[in-house]
C-alpha positions in Angstrom: 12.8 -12.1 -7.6 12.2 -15.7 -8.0 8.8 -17.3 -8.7 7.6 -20.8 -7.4 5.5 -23.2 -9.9 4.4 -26.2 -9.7 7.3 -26.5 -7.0 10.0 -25.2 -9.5 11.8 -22.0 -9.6 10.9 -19.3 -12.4 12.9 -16.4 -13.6 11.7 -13.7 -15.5 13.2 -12.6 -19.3 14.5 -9.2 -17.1 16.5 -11.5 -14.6 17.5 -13.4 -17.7 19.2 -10.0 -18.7 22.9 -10.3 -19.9 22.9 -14.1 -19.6 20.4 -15.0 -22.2 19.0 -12.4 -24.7 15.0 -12.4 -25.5 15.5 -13.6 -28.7 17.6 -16.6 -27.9 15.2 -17.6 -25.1 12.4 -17.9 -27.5 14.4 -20.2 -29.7 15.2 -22.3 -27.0 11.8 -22.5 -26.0 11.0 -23.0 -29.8 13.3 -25.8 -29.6 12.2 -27.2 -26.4 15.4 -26.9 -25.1 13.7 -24.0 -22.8 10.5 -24.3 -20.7 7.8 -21.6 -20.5 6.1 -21.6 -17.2 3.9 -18.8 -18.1 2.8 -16.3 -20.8 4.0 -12.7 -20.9 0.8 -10.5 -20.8 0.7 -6.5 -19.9 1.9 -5.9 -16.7 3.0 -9.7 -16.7 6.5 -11.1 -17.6 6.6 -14.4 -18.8 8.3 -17.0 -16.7 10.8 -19.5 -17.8 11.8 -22.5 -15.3 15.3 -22.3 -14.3 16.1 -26.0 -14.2 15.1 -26.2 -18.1 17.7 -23.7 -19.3 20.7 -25.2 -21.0 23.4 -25.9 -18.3 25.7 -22.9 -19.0 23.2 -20.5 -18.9 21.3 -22.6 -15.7 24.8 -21.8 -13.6 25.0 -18.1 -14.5 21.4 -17.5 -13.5 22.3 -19.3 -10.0 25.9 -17.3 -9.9 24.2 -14.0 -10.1 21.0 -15.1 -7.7 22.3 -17.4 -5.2 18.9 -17.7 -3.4 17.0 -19.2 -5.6 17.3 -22.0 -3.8 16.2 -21.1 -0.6 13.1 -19.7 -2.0 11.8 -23.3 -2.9 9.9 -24.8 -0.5 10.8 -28.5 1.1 10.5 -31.1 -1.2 12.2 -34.8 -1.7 15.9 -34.5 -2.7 15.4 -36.4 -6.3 12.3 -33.9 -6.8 14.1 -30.7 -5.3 17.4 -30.8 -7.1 18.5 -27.3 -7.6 22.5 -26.1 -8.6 23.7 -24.5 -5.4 24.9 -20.8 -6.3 27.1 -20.6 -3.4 28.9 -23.5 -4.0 29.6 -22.8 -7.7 31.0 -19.3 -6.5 33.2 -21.2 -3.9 34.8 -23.5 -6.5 35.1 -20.6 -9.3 36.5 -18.0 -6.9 38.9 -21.2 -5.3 42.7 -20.7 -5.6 45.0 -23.3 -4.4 48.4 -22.1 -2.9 50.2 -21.8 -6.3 47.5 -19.4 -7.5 45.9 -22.0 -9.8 42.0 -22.5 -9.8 39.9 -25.6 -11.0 39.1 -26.5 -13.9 35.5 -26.3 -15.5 34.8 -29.3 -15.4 35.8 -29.8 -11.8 33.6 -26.7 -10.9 30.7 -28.5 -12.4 31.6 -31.7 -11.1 31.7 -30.7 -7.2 28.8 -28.1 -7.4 27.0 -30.6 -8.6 28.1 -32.6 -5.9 27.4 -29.9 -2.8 23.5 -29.8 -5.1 22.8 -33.4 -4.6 24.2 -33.8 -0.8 22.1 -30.6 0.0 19.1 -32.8 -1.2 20.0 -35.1 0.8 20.4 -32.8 3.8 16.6 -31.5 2.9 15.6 -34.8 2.9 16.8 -35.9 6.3 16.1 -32.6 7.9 12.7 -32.4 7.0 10.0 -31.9 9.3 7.6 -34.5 9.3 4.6 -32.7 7.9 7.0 -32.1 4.7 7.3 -35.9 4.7 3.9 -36.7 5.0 3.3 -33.9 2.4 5.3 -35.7 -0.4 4.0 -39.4 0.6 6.9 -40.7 1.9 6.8 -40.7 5.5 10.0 -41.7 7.6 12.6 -44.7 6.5 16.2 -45.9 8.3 19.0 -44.0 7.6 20.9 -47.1 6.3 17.3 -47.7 4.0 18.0 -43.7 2.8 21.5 -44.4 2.0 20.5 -47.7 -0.2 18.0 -45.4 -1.7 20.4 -42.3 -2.6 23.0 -44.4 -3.6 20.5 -46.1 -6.1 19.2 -42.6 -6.7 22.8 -41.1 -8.6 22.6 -43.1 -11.6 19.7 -41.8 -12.5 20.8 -38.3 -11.7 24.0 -38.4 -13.1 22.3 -37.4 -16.6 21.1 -34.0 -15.2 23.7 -34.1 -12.8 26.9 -35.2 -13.7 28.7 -36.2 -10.0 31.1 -37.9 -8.6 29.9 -39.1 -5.6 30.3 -43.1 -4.6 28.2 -45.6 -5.4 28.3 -47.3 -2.2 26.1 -46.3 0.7 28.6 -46.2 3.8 30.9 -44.7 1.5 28.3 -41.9 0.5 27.3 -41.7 4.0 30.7 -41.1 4.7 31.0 -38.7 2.5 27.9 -36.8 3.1 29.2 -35.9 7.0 32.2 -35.2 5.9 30.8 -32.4 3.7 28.5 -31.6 6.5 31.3 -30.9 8.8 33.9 -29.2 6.5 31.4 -27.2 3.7 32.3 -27.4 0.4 36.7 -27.8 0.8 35.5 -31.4 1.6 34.7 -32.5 -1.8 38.1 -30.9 -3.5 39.9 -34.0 -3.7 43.0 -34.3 -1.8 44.8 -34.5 -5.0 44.4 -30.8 -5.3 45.5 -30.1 -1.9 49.1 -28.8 -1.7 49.2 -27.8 1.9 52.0 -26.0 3.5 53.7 -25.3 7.0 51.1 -22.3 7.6 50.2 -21.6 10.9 46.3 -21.5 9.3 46.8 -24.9 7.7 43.2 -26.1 7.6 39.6 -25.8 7.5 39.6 -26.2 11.1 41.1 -23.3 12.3 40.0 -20.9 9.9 36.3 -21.4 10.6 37.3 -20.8 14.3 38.7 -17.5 13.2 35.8 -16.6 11.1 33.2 -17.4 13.7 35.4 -15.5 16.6 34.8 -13.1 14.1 31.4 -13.3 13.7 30.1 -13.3 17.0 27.8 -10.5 17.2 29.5 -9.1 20.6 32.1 -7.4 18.2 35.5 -8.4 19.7 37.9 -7.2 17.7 41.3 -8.7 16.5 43.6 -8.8 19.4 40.5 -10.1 21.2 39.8 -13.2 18.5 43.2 -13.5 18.6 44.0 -14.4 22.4 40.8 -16.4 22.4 42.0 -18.4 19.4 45.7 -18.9 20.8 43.5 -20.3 24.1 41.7 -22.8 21.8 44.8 -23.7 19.8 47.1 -24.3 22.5 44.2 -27.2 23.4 44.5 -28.2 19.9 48.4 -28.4 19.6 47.8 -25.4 17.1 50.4 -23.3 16.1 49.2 -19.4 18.0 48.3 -16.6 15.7 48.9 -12.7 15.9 46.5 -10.1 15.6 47.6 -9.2 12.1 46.5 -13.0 11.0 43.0 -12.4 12.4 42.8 -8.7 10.3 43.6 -11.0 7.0 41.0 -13.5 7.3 38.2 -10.8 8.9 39.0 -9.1 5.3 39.0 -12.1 3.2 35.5 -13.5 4.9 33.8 -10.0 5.3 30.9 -11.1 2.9 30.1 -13.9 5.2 31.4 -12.4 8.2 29.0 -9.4 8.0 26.0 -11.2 7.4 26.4 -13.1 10.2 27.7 -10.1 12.5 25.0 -7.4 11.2 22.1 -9.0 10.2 19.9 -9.4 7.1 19.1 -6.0 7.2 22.8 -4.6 7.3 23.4 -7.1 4.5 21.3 -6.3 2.2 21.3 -2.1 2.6 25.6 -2.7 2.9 26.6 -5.8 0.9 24.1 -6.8 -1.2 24.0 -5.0 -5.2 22.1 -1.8 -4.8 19.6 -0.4 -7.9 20.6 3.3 -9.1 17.0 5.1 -10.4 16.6 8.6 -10.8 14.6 11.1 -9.8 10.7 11.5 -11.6 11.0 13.9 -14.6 8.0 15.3 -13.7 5.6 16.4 -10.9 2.8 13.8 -9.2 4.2 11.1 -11.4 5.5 9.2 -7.9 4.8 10.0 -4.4 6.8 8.3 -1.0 5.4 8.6 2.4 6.7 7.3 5.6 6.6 8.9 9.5 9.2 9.9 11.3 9.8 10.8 14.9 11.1 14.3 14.6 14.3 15.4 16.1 12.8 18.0 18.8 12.1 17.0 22.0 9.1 19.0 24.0 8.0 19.2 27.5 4.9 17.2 28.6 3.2 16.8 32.1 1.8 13.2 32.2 -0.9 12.4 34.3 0.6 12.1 37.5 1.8 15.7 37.2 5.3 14.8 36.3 7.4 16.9 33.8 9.4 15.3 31.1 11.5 16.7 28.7 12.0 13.9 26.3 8.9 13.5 23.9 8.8 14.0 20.1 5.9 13.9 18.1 5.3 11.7 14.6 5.5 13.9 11.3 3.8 11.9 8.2 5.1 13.7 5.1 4.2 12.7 1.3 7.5 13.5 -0.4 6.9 14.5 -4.7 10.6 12.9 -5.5 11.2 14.9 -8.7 12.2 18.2 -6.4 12.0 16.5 -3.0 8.2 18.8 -2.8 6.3 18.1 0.7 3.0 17.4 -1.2 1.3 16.8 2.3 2.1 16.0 5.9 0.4 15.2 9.2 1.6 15.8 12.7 0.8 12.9 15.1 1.6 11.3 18.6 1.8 7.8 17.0 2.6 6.7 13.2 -1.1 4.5 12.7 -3.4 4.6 9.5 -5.5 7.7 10.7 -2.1 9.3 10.4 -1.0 8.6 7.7 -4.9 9.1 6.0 -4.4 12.8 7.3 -1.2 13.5 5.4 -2.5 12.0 2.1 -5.4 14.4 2.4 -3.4 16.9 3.3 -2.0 15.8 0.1 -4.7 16.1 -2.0 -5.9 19.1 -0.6 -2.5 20.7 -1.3 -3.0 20.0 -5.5 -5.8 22.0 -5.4 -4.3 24.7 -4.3 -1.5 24.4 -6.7 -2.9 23.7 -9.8 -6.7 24.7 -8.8 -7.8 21.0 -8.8 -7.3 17.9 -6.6 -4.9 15.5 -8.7 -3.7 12.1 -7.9 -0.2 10.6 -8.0 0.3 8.0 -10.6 2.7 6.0 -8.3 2.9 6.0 -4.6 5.3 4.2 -2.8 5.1 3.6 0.8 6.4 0.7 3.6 4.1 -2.3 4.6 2.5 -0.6 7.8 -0.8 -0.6 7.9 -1.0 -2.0 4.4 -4.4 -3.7 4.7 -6.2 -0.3 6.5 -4.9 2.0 3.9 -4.9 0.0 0.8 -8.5 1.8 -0.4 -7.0 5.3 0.8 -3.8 4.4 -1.3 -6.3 3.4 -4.4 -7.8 6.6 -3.8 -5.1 9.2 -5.0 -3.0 7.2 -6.9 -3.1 4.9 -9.7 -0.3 2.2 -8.7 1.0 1.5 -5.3 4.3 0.2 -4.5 5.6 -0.8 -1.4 9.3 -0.4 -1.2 11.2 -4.2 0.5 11.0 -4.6 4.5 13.5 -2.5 5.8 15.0 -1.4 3.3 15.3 2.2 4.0 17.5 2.7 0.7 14.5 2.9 -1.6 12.7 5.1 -0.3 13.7 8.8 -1.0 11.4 10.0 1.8 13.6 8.6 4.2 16.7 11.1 2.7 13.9 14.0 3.2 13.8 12.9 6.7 17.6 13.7 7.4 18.0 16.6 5.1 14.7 18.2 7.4 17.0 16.7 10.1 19.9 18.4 9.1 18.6 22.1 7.6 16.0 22.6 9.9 15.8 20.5 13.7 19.5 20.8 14.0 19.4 24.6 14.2 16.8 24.8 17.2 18.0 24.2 21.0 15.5 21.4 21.5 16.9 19.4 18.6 17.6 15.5 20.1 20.2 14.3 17.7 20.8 11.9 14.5 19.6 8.7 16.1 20.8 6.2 18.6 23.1 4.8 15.9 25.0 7.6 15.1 28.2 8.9 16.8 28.2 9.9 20.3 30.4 12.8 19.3 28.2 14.2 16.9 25.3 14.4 19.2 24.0 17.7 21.1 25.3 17.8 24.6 22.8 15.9 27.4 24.2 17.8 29.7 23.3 21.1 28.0 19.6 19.9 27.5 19.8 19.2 31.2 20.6 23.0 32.1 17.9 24.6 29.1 15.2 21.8 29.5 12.6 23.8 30.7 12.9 26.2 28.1 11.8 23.3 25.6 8.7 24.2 23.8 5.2 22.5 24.8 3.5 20.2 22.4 2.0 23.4 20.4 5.2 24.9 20.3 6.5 21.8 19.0 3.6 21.7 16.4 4.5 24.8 15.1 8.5 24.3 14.5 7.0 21.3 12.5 4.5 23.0 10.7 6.7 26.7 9.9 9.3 24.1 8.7 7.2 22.3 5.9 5.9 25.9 5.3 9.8 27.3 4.5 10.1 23.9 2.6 7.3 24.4 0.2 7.7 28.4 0.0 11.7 27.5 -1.4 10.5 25.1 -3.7 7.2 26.1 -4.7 8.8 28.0 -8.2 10.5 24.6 -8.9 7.5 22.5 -8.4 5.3 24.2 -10.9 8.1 24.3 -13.3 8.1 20.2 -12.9 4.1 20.5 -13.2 4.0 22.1 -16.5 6.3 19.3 -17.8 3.8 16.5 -16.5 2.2 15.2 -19.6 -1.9 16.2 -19.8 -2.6 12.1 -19.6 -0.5 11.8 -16.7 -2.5 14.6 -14.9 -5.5 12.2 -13.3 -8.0 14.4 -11.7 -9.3 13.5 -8.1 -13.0 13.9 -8.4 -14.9 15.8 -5.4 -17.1 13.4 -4.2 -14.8 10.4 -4.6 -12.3 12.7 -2.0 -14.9 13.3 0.0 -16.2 9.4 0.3 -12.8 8.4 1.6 -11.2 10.9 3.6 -14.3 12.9 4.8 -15.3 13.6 8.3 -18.6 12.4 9.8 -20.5 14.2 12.7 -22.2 10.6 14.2 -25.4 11.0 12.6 -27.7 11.7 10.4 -30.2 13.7 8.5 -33.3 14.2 6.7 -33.9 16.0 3.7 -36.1 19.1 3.7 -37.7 21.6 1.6 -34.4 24.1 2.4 -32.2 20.7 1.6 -29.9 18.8 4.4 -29.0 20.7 7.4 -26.1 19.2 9.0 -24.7 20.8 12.1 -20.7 21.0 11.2 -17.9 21.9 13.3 -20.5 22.8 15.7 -22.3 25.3 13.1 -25.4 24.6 11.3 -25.4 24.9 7.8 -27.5 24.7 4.6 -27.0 22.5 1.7 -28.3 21.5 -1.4 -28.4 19.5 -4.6 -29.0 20.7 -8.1 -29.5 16.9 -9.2 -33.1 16.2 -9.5 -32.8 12.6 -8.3 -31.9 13.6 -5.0 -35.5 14.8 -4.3 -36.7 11.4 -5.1 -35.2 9.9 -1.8 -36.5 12.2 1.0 -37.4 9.6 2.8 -33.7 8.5 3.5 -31.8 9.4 5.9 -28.0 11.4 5.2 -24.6 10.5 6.0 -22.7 14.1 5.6 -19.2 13.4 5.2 -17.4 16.9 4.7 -14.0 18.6 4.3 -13.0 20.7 7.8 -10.6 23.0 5.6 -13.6 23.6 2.6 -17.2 22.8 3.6 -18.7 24.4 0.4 -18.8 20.7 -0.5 -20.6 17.9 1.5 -21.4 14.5 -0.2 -24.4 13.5 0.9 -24.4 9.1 1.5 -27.7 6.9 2.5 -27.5 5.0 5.1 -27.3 1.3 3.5 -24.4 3.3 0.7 -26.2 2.6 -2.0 -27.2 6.1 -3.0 -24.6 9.4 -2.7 -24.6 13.1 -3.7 -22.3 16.2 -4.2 -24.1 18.7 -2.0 -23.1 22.6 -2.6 -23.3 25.2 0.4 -26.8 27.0 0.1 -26.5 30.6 -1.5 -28.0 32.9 0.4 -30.2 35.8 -1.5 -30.8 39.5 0.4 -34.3 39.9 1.1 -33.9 43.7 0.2 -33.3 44.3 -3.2 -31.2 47.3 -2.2 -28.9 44.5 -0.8 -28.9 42.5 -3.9 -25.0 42.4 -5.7 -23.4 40.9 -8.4 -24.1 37.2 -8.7 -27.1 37.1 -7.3 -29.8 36.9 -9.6 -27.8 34.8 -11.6 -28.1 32.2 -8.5 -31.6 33.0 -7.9 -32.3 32.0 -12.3 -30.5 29.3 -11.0 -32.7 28.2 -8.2 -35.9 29.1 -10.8 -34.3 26.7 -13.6 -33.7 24.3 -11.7 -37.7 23.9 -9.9 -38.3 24.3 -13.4 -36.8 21.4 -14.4 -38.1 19.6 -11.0 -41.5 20.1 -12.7 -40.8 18.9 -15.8 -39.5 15.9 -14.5 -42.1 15.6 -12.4 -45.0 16.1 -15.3 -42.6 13.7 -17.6 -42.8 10.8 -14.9 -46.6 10.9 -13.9 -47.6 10.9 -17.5 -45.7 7.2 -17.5 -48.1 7.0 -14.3 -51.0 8.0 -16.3 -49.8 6.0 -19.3 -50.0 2.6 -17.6 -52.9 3.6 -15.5 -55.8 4.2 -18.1 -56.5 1.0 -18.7 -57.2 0.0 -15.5 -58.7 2.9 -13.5 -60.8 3.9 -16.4 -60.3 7.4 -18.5 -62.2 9.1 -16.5 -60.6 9.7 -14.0 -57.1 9.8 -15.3 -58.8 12.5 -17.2 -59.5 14.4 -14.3 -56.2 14.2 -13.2 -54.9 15.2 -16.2 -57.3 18.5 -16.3 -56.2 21.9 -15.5 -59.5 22.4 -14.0 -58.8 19.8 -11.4 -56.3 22.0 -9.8 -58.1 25.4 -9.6 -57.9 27.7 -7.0 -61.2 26.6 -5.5 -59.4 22.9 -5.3 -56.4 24.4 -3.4 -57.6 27.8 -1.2 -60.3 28.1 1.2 -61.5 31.3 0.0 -65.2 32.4 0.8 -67.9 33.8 -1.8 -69.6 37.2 -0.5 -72.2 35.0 1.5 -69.8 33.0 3.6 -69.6 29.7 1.2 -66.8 28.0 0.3 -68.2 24.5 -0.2 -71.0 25.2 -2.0 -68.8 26.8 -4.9 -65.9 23.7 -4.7 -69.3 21.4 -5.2 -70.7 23.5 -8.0 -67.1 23.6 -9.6 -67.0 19.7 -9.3 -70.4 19.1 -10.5 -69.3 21.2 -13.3 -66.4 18.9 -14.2 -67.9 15.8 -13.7 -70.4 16.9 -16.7 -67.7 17.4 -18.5 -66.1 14.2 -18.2 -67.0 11.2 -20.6 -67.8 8.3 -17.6 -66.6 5.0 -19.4 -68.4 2.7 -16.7 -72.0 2.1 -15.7 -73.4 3.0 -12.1 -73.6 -0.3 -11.0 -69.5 -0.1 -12.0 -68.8 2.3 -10.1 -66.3 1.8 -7.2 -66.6 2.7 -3.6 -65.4 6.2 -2.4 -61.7 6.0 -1.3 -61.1 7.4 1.8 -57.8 9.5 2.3 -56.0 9.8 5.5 -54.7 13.2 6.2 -52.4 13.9 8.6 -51.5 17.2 10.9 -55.4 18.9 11.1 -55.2 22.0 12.9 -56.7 20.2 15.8 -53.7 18.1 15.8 -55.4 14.9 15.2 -55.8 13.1 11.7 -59.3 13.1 9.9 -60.5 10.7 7.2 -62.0 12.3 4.1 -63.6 10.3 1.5 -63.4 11.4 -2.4 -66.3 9.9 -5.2 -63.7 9.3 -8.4 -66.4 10.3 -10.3 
């Protein structure tokens, strides 16, 4: 609605719809006759500030939102002047006893009255942090009074009024409107009472909050307690009829009062028609609800009872009222609802052979901070339909036509709600005598699940029909591993990479898996966070420990070692496997010539040369093979004296460096040995 800046209300060009159009706002703006707030950018409407419209157009935009004011926050009365919607509809809707109405002018005149003694009002009601907030602090009343009185003259040009000049008299004035509301300021002049037995302000505010009183009494009830209070009075008594007739005329106020915001707004208030998506996954709505069947539960005490219901978290696709996903829970919490959007997700694969995301979900506030980066996740825009406003959402119609089709059928079913009628409820005393034939919580489980089951069976022809109508750039793909990052499972712990890849123990089976990316052999000496898929575990991503690094990991295919067991596919994954090492050479060879590259000037060519030889990694280098007579060393020396002759030596002998020594680890004799190698 209404936007607050620099303490000043905003309305957008949409709001502004039917009162002003687009073009004559920017020419009032253009003219200065209109003040721009902020810029329109995309995804952004501009703001205009509603006290700089022209005045005919500033009282339509407070006759059709009469709230604005309450949505600005505290402020001095001379700073916080805003028209009062309400009181503008009470003069233009007044009719005097002869069916006249006031004028225009009078309209404007005493609802710009009711604005400036609701500043006041502010003023002296406002806490003291407000007052220290705008530097005023406290002041005497009679000092206030002075002050206000001063105050009109200069308000009169933005605020035409007739309010008196004089302080007692404005005083006097301002409790009178306090007590009576806005008949106080119609001038007496206007008045043209008659002998009716409702004759006055008086009595019909004591009918209308009789009326109000949440307790519900009904007419002959206010009635009795009014002619009680009137007989006090000297008031004439009043019939039940009397009390229907003003109920009816002060509904609007009488219900607010009576029902509550919330009845208000989903009853009273103007309601938005949309329609339904034209397409499939362009919107989804999720909420939980406690489903309708009651099962039997022994606590832990050992007692039996007959009266528990379990959550069901269903993603509704609006366009053919689709369950996308669901999850079945003891409690609505964000684990929940996580389940049923992968349930979701998991579901469009299945469909359409891919995960997809939604490009709008809409769901309620709970939980809005936990499952914000689950909501990012599969779709592109979240919106969050208004606190309790059930209207909005069409999940909540799924709810009762799953209610209705499905619950209702079954001899466990519990009812419509506590609000409904007591007459259309199942019997008590009928659940009483069949109780113990209620299902457990997996027979419970399985009502809920065979009933999402019959849903998306019936509808499953319909829903592909909406999904070949989805546009191709409203089809957003759900990549694997960004699935897997948010709504994978974890086993605790974690795991090192080895030469058969990461072998993760999952759902209490060990399993193989492996990456085709040669990067990932680069950080064996991390550690592995698996986060995996319980309904597909070909998959697995693959996360380090700090989260900087993560990879798609693929099951391990597993070859025959007979060749007689060998079938179609398989030497296609074992070229696989070859290109792939040979690849892992490549990139090998490609990085330690860099090595090589930077090292030559600085170790000296000869040995980089060496490196670089073939020779260098003969089988003589690499097997412990003996000659006929038992040798072994002697050959390796004579094959390295060989080499060394080979090699151009760049440095002197008295340049030559110390032999390195080279730990190696894991002798046979279990204990590490030091060898030490001449680089030349």
């Amino acid at each position: 609605m209404a936007e607050i800046i620099n303490n000043r209300v905003c309305v957008t060009v949409q709001e502004l719809d039917g009162i002003l159009s687009l073009k004559s706002l920017q020419q009032l703006a253009y003219r200065g006759q209109a003040e721009r707030a902020q810029r329109g950018c995309r995804n952004t409407s501009a703001l205009y500030y509603a006290d700089s419209l022209p005045y005919k157009y500033r009282c339509e935009v407070y006759k059709r939102y009469p709230d604005l004011n309450a949505q600005a926050a505290a402020k001095p009365f001379i700073e916080a002047l805003e028209p009062d919607g309400n009181a503008i509809n009470f003069y233009d809707d007044f009719t005097f006893e002869d069916g006249t109405h006031l004028t225009p002018e009078k309209v404007e005149e005493y609802a710009n009255n009711a604005a400036i003694l609701n500043g006041f009002r502010s003023w002296l009601e406002g806490s003291n942090s407000e007052r220290k907030k705008t530097s005023h602090g406290r002041c005497p009343k009679g000092e206030f009074w002075k002050s206000a009185a001063a105050a009109l003259e200069r308000m009169a040009d933005t605020y035409p009024n007739s309010l008196p000049l004089n302080p007692r008299r404005l005083q006097d004035k301002y409790n009178s409107y306090i007590k009576d509301g806005y008949q106080a300021l119609i001038s007496g002049k206007h008045k043209n009472s008659n002998a009716a037995k409702v004759d006055s302000e008086e009595k019909k505010a004591v009918i209308s909050a009789l009326c109000a009183i949440p307790n519900g009494f009904d007419n002959e009830f206010v009635a009795r307690y009014y002619n009680e209070t009137a007989e006090k009075m000297g008031w004439e008594k009043i019939t039940a009829g009397t009390v229907a007739k003003y109920r009816k005329e002060n509904g609007l106020v009488i219900d607010a009062v009576r029902y509550g915001n919330t009845s208000f707004s989903n009853n009273r208030a103007m309601q938005v028609s949309r329609s339904k998506p034209t397409a499939a996954m362009l919107m989804w709505s999720l909420d939980g609800w406690d489903a309708e069947l009651y099962f039997q539960k022994r606590n832990a005490k050992g007692v039996v009872t007959y009266t528990n219901r379990k959550v069901l978290e269903v993603v509704v696709d609006p366009c053919c009222d689709f369950p996308i996903g669901y999850a079945i829970g003891d409690v609505e919490n964000a684990e929940l609802i996580a389940e049923a959007l992968r349930n979701a997700a998991n579901y469009t694969r299945e469909l359409f052979g891919q995960r997809y995301r939604t490009c709008q979900i809409q769901s309620d506030h709970y939980a809005m901070k936990a499952m914000a980066p689950y909501y990012a996740t599969v779709s592109d825009k979240v919106t969050p339909a208004r606190v309790k406003n059930a209207k909005s959402k069409p999940v909540e119609r799924y709810f009762d036509h799953l209610n209705e089709t499905y619950c209702k059928t079954q001899s466990n079913w519990s009812g419509y709600g506590i609000t409904a009628d007591k007459k259309h409820q199942p019997s008590s005393e009928f659940h009483n005598i069949i109780k113990r034939n209620f299902p457990d919580e997996e027979g419970v489980i399985r009502q809920l699940e065979a009933m999402i089951a019959a849903e998306r069976q019936q509808k499953m022809e319909e829903y592909r029909k909406f999904w070949n109508a989805t546009p191709e750039e409203r089809r957003l793909p759900l990549p694997e591993e960004t699935f897997l990052l948010r709504f994978g499972k974890t086993t605790g712990y974690t795991n090192v990479l080895e030469g058969s890849g990461l072998r993760p123990r999952l759902e209490g089976k060990k399993r193989q898996y492996d990456c085709f990316d040669v990067r990932f052999r680069e950080y064996a000496y991390l550690r592995w966070e698996v986060r995996y898929d319980a309904d597909d575990m070909s998959h697995v991503l693959a996360v380090s420990e700090d989260g900087r690094h993560r990879f798609l990991l693929e099951e391990k295919y597993v070859q025959p070692m007979a060749l007689a067991d060998r079938k179609e596919g398989d030497a296609e994954q074992l070229q696989r496997v070859a290109n792939y090492n040979n690849a892992l050479k490549q990139h090998t060879q490609t990085l330690f010539g860099e090595i090589t590259a930077h090292a030559k000037p600085i170790l000296g060519g000869g040995y980089v040369e060496q490196l670089e030889s073939p020779d260098a990694h003969n089988d003589l280098a690499k097997a412990l093979i003996t000659d006929s007579k038992g040798q072994h060393k002697s050959q390796r020396a004579s094959e390295r004296r060989r080499i060394l002759q080979a090699v151009d030596v760049e440095y002197s002998e008295e340049h030559k460096p110390e032999p390195v020594p080279v730990v190696v680890e894991n002798t046979p004799a279990g204990e590490s040995r030091v060898n030490t190698f001449d680089l030349y």
